[in-house]
C-alpha beads as a LAMMPS data file, in Angstrom:
LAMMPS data file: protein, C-alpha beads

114 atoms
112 bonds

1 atom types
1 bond types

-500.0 500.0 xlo xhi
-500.0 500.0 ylo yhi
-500.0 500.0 zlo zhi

Masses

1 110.0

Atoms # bond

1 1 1 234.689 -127.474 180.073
2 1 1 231.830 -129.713 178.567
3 1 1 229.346 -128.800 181.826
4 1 1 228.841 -126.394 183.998
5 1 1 229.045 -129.351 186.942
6 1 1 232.967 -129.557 184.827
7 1 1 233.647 -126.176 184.755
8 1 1 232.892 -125.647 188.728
9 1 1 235.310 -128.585 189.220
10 1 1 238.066 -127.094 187.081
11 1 1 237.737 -123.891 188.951
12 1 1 238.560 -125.205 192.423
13 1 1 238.813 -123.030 195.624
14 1 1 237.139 -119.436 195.528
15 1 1 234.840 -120.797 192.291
16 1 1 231.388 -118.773 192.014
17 1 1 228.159 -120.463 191.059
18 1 1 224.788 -119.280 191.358
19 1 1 221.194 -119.776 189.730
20 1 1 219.325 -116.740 189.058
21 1 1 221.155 -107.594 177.003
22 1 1 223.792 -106.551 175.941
23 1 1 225.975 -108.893 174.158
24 1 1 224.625 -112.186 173.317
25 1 1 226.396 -115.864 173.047
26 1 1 224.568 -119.076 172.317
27 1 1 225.392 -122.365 172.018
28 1 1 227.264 -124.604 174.021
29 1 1 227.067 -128.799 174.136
30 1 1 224.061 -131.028 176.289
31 1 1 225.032 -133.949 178.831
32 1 1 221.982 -135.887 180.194
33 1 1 221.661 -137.325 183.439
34 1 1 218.906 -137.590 186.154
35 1 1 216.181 -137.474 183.648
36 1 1 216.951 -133.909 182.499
37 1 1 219.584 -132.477 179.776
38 1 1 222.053 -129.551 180.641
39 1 1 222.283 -127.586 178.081
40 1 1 225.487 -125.694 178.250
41 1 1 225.605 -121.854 176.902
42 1 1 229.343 -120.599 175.764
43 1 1 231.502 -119.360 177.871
44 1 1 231.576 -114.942 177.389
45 1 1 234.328 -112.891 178.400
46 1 1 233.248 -109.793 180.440
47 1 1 235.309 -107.086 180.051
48 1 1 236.792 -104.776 182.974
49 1 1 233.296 -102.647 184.403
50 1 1 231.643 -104.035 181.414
51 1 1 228.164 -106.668 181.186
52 1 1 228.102 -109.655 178.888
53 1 1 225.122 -111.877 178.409
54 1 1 225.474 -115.850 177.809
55 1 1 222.859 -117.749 176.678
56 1 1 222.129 -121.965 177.357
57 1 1 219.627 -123.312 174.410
58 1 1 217.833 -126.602 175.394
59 1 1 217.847 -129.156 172.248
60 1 1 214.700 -128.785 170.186
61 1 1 211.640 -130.095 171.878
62 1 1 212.835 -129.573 175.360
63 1 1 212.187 -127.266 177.891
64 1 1 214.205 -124.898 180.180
65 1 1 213.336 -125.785 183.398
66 1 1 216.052 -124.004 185.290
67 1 1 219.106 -123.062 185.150
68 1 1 222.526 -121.171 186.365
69 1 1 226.006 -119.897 186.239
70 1 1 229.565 -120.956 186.338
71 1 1 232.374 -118.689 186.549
72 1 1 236.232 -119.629 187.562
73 1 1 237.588 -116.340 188.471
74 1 1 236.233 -114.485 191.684
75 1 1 234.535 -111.320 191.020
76 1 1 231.542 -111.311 188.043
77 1 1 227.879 -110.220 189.653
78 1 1 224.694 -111.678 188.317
79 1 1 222.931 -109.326 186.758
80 1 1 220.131 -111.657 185.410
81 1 1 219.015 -115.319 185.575
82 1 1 216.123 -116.519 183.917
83 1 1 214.332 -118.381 181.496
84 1 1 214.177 -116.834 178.422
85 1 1 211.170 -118.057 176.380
86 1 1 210.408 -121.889 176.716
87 1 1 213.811 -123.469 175.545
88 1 1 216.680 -121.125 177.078
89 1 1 218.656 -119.676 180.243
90 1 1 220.009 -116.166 180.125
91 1 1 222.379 -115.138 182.088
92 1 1 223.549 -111.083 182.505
93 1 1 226.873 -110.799 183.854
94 1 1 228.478 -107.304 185.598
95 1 1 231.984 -107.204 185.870
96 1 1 232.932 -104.690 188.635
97 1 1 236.573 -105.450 188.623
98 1 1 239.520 -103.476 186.422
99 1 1 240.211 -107.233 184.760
100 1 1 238.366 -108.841 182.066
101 1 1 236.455 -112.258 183.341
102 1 1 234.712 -115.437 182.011
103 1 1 231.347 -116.631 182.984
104 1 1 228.861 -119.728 181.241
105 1 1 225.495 -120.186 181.683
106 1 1 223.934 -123.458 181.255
107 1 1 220.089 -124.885 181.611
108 1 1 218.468 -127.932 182.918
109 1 1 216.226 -129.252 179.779
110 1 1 212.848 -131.622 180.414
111 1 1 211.178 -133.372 177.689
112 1 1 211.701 -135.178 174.858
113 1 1 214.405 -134.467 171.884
114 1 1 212.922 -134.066 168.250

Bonds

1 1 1 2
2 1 2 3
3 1 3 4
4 1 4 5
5 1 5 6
6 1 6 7
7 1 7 8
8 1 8 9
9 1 9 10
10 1 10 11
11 1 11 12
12 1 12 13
13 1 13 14
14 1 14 15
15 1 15 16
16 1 16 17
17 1 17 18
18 1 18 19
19 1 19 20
20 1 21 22
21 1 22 23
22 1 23 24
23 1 24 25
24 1 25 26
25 1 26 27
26 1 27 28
27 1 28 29
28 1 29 30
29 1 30 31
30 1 31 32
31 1 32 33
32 1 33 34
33 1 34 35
34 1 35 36
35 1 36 37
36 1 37 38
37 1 38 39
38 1 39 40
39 1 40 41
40 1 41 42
41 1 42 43
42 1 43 44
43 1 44 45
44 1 45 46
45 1 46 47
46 1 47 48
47 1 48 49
48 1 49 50
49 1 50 51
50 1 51 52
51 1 52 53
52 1 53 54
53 1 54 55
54 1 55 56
55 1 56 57
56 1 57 58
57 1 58 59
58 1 59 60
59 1 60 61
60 1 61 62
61 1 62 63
62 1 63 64
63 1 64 65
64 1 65 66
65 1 66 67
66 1 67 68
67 1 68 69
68 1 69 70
69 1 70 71
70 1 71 72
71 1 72 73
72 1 73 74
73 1 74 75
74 1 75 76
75 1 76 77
76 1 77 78
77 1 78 79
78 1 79 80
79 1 80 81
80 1 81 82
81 1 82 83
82 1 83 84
83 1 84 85
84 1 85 86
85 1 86 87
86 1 87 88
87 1 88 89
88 1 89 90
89 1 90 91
90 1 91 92
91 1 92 93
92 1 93 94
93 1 94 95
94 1 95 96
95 1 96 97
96 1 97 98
97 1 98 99
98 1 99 100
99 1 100 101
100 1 101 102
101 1 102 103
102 1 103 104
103 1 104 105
104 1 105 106
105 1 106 107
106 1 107 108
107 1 108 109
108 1 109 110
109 1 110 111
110 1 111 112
111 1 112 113
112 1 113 114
């Protein structure tokens, strides 16, 4: 999914959202709309009792103003969410289950792009 607002569509009945180190992802694509950019991390797989971290970078100039989760599969605990520095959203994930899981983080960006 390009969005998190996507992904939580895609996922459908018994989706988890929620706004709130170990291994790190970043990168992702940016859709504006409402005067603010979400910045999209990419998507981590956690594995079975594991933690995986996912990261949402704001384009350069911008600021993290908030931000949040996305996962499709029931079951992933937020660990951590929070703004990391001035231009990011991390997002911990625990994965308490015996299967491996997905989970995205994404932030909402102010400002103007350089």
């Amino acid at each position: 999914p390009s969005s998190a607002a996507a992904a939580e569509q895609a996922a459908g009945p018994g989706a988890q959202t929620g706004t709130a180190p170990r291994d790190i992802t970043r990168g992702g694509t940016c859709e504006t709309r409402d005067g603010l950019t979400e910045a999209v991390g990419d998507i981590v797989t956690v594995p079975a009792g594991g933690s995986a971290t996912s990261v949402a970078v704001c384009p350069d100039g911008m600021t993290a103003v908030s931000g949040g989760w996305s996962t499709v599969e029931p079951g992933l605990v937020q660990g951590v969410s929070q703004r990391l520095g001035s231009d990011s959203w991390r997002v911990v994930f625990d994965n308490p289950t015996a299967e491996e899981l997905s989970g995205i983080a994404f932030a909402y960006c102010a400002g103007e792009e350089e």
